[in-house]
PDB file of N, CA, C and O in Angstrom:
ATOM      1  N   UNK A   1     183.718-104.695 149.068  1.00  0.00           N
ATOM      2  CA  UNK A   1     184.841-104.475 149.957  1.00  0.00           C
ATOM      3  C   UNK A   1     184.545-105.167 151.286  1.00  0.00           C
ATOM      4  O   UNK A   1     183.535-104.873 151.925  1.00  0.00           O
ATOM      5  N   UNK A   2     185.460-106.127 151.726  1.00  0.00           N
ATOM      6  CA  UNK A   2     185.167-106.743 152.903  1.00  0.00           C
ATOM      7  C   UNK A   2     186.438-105.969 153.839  1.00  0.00           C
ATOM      8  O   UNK A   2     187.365-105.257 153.454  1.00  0.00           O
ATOM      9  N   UNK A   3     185.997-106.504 155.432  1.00  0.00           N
ATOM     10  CA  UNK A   3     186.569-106.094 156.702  1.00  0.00           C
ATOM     11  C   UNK A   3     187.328-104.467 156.549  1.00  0.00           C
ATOM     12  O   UNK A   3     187.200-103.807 155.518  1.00  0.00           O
ATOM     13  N   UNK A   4     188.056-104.017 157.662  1.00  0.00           N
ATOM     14  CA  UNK A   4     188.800-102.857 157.137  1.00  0.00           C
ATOM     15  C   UNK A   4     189.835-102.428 155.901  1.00  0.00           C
ATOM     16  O   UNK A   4     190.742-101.602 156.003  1.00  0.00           O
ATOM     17  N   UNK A   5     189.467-103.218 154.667  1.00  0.00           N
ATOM     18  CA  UNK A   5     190.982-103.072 153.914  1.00  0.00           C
ATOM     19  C   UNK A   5     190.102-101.808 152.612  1.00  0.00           C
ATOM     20  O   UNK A   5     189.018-101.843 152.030  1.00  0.00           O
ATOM     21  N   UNK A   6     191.055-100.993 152.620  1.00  0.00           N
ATOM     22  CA  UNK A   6     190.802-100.025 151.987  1.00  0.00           C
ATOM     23  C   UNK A   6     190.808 -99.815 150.573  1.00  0.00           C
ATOM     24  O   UNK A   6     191.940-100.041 150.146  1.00  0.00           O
ATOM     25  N   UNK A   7     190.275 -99.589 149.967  1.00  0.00           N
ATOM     26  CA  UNK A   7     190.152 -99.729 148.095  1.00  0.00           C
ATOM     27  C   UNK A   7     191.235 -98.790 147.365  1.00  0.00           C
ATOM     28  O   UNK A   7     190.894 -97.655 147.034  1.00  0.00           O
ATOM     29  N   UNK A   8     192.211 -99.138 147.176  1.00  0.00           N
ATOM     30  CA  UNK A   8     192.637 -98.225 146.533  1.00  0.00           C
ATOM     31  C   UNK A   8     192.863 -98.691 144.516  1.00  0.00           C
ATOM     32  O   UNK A   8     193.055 -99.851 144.151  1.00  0.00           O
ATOM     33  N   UNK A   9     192.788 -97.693 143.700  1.00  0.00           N
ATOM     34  CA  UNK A   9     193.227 -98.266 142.464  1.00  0.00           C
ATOM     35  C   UNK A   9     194.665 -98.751 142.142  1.00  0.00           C
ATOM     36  O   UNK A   9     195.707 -98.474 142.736  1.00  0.00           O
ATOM     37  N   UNK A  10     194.494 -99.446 141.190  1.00  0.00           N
ATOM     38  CA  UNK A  10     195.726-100.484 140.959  1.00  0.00           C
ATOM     39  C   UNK A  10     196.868 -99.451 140.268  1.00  0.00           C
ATOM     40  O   UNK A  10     198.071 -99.638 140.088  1.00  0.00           O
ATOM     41  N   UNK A  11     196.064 -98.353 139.970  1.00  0.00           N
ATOM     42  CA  UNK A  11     197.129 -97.354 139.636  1.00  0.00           C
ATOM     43  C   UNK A  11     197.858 -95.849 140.295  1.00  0.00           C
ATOM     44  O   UNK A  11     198.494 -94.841 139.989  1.00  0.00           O
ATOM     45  N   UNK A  12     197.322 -96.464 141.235  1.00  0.00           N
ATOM     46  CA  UNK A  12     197.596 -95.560 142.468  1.00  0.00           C
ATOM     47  C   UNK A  12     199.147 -95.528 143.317  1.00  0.00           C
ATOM     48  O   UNK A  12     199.254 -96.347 144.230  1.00  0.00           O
ATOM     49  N   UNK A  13     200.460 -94.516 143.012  1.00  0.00           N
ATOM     50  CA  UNK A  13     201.405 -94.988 143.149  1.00  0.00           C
ATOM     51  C   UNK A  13     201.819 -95.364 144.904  1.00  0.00           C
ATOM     52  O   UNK A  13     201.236 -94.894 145.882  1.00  0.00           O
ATOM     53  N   UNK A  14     202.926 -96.289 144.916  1.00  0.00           N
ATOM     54  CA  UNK A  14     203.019 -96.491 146.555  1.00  0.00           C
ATOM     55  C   UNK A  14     203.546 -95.532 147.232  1.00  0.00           C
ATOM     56  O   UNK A  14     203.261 -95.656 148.423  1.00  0.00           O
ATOM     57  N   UNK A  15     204.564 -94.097 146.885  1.00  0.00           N
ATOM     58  CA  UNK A  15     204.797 -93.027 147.493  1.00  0.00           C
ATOM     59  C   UNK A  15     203.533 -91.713 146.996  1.00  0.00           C
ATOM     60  O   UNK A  15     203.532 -91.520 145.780  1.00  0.00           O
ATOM     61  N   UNK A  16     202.805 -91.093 147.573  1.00  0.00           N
ATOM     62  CA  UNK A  16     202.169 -90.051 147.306  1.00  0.00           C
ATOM     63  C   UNK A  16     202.867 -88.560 147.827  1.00  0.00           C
ATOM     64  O   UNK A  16     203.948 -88.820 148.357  1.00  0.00           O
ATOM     65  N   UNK A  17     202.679 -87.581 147.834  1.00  0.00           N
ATOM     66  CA  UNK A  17     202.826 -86.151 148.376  1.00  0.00           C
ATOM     67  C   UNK A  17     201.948 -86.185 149.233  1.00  0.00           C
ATOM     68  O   UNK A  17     201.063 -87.013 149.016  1.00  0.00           O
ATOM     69  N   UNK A  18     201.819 -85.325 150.538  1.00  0.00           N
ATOM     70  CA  UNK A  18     201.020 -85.448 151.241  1.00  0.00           C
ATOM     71  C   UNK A  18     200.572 -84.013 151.642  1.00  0.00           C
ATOM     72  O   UNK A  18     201.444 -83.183 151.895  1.00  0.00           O
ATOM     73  N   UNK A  19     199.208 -83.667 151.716  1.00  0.00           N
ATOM     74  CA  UNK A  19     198.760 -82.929 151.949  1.00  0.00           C
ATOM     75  C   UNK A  19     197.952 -82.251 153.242  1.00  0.00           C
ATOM     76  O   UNK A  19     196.763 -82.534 153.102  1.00  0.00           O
ATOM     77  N   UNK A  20     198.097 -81.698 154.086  1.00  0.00           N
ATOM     78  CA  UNK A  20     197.989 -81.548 155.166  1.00  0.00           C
ATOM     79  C   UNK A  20     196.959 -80.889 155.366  1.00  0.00           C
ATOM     80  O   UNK A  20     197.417 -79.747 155.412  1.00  0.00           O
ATOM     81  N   UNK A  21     195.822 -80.799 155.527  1.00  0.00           N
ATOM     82  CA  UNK A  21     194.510 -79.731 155.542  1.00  0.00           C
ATOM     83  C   UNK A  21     193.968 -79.255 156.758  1.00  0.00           C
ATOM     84  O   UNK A  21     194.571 -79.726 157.723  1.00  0.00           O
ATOM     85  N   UNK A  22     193.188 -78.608 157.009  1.00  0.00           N
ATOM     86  CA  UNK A  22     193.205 -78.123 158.705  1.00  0.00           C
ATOM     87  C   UNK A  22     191.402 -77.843 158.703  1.00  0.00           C
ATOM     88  O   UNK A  22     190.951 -76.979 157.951  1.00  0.00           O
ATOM     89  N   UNK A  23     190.720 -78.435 159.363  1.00  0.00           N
ATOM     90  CA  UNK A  23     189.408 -78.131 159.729  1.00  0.00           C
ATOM     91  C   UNK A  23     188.327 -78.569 158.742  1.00  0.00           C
ATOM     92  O   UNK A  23     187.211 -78.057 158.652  1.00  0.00           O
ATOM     93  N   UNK A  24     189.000 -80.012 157.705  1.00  0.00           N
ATOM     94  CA  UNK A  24     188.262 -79.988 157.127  1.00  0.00           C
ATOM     95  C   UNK A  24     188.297 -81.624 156.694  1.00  0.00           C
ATOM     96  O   UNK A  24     189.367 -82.168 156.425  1.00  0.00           O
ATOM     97  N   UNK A  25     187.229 -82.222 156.663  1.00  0.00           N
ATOM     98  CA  UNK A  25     187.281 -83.686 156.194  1.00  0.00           C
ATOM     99  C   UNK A  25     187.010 -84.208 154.880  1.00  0.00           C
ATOM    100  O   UNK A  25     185.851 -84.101 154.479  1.00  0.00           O
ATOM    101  N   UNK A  26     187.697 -84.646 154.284  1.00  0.00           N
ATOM    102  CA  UNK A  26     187.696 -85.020 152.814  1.00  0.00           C
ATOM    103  C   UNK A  26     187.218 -86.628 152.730  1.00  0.00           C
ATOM    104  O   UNK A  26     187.980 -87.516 153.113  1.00  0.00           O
ATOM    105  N   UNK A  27     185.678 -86.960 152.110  1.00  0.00           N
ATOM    106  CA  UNK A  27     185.656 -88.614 151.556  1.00  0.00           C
ATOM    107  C   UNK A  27     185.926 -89.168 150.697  1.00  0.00           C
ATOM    108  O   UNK A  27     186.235 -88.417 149.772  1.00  0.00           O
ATOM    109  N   UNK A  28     185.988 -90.224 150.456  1.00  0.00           N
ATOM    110  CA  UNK A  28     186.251 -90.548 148.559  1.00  0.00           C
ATOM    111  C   UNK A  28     185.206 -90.300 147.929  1.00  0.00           C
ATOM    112  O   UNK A  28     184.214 -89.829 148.485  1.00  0.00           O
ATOM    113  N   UNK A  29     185.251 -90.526 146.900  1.00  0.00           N
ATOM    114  CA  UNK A  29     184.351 -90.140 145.555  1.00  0.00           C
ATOM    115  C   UNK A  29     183.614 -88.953 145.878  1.00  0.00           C
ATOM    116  O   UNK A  29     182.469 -89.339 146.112  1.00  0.00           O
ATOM    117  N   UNK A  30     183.682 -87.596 146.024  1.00  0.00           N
ATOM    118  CA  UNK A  30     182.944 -86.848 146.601  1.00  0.00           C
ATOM    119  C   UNK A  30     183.901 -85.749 146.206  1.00  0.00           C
ATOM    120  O   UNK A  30     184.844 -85.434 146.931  1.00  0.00           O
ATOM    121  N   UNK A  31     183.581 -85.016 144.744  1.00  0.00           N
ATOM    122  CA  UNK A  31     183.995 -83.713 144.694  1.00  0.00           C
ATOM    123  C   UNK A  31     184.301 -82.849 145.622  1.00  0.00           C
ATOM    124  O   UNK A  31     183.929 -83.367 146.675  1.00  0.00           O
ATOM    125  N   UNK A  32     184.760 -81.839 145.836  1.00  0.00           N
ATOM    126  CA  UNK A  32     184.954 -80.910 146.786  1.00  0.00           C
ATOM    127  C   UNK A  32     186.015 -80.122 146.496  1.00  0.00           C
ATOM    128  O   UNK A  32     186.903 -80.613 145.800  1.00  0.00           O
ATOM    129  N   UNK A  33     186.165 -78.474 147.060  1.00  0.00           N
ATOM    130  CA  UNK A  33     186.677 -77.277 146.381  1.00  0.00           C
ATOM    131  C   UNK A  33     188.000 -77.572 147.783  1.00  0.00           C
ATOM    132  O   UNK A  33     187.984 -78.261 148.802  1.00  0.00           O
ATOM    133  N   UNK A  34     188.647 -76.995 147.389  1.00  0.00           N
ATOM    134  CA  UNK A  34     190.212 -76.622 148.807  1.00  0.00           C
ATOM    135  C   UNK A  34     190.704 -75.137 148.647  1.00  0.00           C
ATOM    136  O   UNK A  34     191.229 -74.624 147.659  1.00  0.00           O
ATOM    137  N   UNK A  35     190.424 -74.611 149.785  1.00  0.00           N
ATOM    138  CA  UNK A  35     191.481 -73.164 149.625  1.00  0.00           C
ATOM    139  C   UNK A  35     192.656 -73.742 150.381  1.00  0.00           C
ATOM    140  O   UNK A  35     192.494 -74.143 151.533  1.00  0.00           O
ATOM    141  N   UNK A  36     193.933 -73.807 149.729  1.00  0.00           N
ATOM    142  CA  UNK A  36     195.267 -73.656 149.930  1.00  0.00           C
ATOM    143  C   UNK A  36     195.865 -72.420 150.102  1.00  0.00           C
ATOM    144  O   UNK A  36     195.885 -71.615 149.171  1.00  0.00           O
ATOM    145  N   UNK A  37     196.483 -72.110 151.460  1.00  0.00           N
ATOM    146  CA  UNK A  37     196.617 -71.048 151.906  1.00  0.00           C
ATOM    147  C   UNK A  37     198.323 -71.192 152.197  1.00  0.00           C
ATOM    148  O   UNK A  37     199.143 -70.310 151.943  1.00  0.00           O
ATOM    149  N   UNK A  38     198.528 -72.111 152.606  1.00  0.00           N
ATOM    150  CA  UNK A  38     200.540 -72.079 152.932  1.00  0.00           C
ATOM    151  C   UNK A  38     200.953 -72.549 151.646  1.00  0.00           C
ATOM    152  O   UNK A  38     200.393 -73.332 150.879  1.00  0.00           O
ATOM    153  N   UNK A  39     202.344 -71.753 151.521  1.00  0.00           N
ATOM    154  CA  UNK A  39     203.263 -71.647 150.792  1.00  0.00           C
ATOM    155  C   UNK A  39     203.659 -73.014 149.841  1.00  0.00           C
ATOM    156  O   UNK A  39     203.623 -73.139 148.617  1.00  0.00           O
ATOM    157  N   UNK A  40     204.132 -74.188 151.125  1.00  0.00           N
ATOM    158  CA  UNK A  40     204.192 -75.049 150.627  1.00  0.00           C
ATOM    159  C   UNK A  40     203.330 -76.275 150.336  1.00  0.00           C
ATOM    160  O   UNK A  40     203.794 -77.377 150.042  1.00  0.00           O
ATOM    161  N   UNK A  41     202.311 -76.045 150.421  1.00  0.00           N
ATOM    162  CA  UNK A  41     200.797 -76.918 150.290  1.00  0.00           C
ATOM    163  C   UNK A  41     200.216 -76.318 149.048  1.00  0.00           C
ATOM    164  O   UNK A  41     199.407 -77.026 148.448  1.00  0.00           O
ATOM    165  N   UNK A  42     200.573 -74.768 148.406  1.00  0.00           N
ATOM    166  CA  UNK A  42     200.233 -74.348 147.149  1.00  0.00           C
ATOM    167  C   UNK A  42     201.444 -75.192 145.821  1.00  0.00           C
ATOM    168  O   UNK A  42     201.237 -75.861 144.809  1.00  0.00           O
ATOM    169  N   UNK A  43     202.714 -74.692 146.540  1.00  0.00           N
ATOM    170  CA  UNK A  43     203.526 -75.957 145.463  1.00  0.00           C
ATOM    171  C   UNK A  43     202.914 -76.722 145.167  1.00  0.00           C
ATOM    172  O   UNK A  43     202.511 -76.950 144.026  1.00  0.00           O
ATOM    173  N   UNK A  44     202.610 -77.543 146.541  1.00  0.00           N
ATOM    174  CA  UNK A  44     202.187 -79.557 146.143  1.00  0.00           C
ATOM    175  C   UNK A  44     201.530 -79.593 145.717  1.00  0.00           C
ATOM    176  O   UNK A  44     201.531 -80.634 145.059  1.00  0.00           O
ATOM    177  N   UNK A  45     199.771 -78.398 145.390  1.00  0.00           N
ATOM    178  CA  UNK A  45     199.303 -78.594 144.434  1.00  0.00           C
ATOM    179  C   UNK A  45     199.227 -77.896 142.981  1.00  0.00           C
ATOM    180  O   UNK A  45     198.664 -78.247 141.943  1.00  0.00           O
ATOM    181  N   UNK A  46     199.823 -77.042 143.231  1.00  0.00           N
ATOM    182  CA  UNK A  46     200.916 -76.352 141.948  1.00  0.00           C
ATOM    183  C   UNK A  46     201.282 -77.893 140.841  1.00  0.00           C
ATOM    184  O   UNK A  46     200.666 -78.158 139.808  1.00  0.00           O
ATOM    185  N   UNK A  47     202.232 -78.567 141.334  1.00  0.00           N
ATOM    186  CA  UNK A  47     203.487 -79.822 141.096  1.00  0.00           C
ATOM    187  C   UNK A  47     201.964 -80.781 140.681  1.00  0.00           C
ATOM    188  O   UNK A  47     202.026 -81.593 139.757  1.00  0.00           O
ATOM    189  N   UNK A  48     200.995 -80.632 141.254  1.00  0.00           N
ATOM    190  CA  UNK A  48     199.976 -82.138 141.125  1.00  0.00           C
ATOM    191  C   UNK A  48     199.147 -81.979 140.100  1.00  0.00           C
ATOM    192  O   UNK A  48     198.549 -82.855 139.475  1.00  0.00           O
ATOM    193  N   UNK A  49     199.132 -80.637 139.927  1.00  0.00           N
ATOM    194  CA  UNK A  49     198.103 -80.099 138.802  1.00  0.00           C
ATOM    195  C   UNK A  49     199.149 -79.926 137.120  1.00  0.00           C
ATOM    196  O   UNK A  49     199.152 -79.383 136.015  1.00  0.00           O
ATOM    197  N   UNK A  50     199.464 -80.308 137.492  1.00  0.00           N
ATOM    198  CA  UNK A  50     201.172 -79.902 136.258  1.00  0.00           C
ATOM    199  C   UNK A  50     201.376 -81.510 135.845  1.00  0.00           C
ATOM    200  O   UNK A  50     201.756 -81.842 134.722  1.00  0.00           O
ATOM    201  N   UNK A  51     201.078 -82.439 136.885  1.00  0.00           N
ATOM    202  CA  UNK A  51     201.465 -83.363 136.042  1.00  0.00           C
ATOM    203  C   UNK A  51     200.075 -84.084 136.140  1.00  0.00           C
ATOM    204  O   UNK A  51     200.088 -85.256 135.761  1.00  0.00           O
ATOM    205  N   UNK A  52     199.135 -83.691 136.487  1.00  0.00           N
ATOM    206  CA  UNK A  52     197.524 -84.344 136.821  1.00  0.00           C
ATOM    207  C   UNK A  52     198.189 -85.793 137.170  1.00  0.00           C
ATOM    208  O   UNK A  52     198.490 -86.728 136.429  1.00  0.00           O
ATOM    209  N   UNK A  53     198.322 -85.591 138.833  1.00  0.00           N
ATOM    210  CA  UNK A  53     198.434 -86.836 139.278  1.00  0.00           C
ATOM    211  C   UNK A  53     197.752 -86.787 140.774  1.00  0.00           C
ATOM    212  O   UNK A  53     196.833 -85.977 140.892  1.00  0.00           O
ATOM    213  N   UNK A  54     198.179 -87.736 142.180  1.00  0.00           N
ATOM    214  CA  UNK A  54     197.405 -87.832 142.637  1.00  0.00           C
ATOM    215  C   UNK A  54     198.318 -87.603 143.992  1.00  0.00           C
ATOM    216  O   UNK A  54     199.519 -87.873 144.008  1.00  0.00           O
ATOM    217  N   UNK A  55     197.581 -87.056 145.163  1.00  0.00           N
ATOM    218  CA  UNK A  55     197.784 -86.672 146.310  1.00  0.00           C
ATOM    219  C   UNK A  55     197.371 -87.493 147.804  1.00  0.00           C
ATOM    220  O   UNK A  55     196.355 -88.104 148.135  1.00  0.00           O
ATOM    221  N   UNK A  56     198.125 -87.318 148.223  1.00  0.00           N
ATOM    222  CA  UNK A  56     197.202 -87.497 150.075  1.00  0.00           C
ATOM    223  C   UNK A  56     196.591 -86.855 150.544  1.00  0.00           C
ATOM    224  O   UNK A  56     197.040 -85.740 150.279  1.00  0.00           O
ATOM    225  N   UNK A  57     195.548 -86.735 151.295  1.00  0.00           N
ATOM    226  CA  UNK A  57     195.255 -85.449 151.630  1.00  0.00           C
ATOM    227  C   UNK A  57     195.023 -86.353 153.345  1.00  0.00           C
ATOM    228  O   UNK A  57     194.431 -87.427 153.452  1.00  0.00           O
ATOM    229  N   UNK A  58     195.656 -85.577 154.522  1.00  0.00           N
ATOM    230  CA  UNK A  58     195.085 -85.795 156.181  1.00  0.00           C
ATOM    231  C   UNK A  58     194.877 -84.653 156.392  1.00  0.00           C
ATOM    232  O   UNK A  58     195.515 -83.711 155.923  1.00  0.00           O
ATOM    233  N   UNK A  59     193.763 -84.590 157.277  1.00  0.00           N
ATOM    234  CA  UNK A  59     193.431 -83.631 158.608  1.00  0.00           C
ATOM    235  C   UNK A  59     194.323 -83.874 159.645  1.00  0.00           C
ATOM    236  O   UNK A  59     194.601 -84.903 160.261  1.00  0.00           O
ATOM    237  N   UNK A  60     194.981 -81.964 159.765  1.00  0.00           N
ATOM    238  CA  UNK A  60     195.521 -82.150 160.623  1.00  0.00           C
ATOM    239  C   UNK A  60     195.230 -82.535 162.315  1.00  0.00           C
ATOM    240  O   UNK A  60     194.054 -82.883 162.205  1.00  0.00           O
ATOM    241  N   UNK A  61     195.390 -82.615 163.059  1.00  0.00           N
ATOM    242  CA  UNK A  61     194.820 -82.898 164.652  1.00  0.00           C
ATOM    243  C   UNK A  61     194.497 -81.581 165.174  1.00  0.00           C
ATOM    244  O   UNK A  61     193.425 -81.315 165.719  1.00  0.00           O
ATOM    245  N   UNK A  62     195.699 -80.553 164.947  1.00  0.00           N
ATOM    246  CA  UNK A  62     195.302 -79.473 165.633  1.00  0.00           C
ATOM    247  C   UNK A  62     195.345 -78.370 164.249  1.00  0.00           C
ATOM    248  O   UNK A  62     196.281 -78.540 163.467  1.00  0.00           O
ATOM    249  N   UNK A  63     194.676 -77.623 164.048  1.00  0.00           N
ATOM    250  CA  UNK A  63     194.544 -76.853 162.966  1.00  0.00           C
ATOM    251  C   UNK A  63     195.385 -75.899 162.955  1.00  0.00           C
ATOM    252  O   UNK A  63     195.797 -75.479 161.873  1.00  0.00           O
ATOM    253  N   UNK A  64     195.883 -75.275 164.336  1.00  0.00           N
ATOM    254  CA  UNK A  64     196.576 -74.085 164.536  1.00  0.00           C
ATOM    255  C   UNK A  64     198.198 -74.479 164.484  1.00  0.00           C
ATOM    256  O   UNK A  64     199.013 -73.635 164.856  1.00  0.00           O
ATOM    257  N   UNK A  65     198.610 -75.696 164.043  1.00  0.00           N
ATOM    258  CA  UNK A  65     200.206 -76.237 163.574  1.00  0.00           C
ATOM    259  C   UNK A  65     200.100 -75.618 162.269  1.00  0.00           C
ATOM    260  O   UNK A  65     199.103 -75.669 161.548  1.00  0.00           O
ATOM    261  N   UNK A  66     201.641 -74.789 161.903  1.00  0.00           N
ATOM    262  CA  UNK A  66     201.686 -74.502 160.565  1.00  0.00           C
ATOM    263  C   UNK A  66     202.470 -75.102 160.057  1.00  0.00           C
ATOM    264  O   UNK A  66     202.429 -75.097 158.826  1.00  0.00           O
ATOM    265  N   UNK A  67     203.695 -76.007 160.824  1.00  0.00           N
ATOM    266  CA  UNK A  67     203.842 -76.615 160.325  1.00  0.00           C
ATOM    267  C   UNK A  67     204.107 -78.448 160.268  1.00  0.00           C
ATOM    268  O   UNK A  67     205.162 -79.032 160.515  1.00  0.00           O
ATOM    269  N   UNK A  68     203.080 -78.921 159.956  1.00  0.00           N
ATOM    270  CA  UNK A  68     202.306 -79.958 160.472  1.00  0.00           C
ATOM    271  C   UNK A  68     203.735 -81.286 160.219  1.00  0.00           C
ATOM    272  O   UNK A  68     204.490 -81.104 159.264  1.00  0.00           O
ATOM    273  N   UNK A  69     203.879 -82.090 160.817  1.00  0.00           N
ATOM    274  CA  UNK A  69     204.501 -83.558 160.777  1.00  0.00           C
ATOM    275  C   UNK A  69     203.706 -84.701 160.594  1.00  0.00           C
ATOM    276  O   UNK A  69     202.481 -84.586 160.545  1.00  0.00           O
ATOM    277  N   UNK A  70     204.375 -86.015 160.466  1.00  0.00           N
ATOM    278  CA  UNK A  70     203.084 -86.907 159.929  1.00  0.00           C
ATOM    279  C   UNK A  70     202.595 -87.525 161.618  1.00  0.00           C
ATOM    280  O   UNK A  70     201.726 -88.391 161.720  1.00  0.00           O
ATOM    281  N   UNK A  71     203.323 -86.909 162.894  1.00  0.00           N
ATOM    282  CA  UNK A  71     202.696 -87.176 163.712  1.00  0.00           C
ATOM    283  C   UNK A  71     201.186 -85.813 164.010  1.00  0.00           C
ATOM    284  O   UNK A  71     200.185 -85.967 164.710  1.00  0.00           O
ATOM    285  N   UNK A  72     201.416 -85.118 163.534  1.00  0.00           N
ATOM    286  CA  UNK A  72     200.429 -83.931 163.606  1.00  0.00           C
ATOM    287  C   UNK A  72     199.045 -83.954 162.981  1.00  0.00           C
ATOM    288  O   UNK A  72     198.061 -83.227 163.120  1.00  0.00           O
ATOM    289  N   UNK A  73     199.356 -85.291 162.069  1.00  0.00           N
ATOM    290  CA  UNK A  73     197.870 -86.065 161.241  1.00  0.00           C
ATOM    291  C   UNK A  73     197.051 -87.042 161.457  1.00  0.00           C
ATOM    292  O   UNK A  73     197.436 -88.182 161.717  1.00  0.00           O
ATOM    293  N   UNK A  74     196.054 -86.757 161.386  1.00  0.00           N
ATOM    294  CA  UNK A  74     195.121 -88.014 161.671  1.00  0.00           C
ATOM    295  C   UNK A  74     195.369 -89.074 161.050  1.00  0.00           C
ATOM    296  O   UNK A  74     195.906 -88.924 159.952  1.00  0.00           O
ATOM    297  N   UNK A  75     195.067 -90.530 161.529  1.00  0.00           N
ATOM    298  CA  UNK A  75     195.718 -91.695 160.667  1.00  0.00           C
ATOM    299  C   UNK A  75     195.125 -91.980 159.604  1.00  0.00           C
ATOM    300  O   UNK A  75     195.589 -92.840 158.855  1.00  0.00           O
ATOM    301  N   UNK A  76     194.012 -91.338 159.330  1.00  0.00           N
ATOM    302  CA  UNK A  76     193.167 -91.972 157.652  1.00  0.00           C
ATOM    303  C   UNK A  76     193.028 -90.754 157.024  1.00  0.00           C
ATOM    304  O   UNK A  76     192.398 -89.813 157.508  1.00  0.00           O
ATOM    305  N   UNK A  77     193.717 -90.736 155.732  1.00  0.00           N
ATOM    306  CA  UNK A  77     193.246 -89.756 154.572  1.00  0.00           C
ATOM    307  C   UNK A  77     192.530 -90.571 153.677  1.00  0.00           C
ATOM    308  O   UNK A  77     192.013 -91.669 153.883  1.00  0.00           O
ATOM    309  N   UNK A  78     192.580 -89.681 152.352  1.00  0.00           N
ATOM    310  CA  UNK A  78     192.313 -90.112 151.344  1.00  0.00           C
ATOM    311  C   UNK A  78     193.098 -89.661 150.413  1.00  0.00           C
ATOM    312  O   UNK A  78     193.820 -88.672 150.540  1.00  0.00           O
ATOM    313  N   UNK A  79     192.991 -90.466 149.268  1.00  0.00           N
ATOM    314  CA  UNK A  79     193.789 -89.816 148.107  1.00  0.00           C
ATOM    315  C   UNK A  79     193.082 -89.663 147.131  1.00  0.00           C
ATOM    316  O   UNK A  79     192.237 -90.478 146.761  1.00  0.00           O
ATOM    317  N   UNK A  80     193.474 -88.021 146.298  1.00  0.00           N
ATOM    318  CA  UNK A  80     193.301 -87.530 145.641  1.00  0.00           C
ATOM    319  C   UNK A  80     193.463 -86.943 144.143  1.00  0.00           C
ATOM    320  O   UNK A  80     194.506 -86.289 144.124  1.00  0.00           O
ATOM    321  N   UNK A  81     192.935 -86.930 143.093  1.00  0.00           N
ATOM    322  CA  UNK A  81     193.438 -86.734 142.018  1.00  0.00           C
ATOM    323  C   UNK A  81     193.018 -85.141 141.890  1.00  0.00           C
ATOM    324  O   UNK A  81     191.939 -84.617 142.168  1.00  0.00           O
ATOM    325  N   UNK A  82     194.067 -84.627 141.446  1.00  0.00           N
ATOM    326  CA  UNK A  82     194.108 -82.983 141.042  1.00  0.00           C
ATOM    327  C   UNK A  82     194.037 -82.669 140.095  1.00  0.00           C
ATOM    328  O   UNK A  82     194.070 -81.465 139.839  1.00  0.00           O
TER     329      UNK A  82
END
């Protein structure tokens, strides 16, 4: 991988769901558990696990927003398969 361009797979679709997480940083390739606690962040992964597909996941900026906007996110996630 050269300069900043980010790896993504070739099967990775161009709209994702996005997932909003609070206090916690997610890397690639790097297992890791999530407690989903709001309503609608249990859907999205409700909906992701139903069709085993793949997610966004950002940290939010301030943890204490419940309900977060895509200005309320940090600019780099990662994406995720559920």
């Amino acid at each position: 991988m050269s300069g900043s361009k980010a790896y993504l797979p070739e099967e990775t679709p161009a709209v994702l769901p996005i997932l909003p997480v609070r206090n916690v940083v997610l890397f690639p390739n790097v297992p890791t558990q999530l407690l989903v606690g709001r309503l609608e962040s249990r859907r999205l992964v409700e909906d992701a696990v139903a069709d085993n597909r793949m997610i966004g996941v950002f940290t939010q900026v301030d943890g204490g927003e419940e309900r977060p906007g895509g200005e309320d996110l940090h600019p780099v996630g990662v994406v995720a398969l559920v």
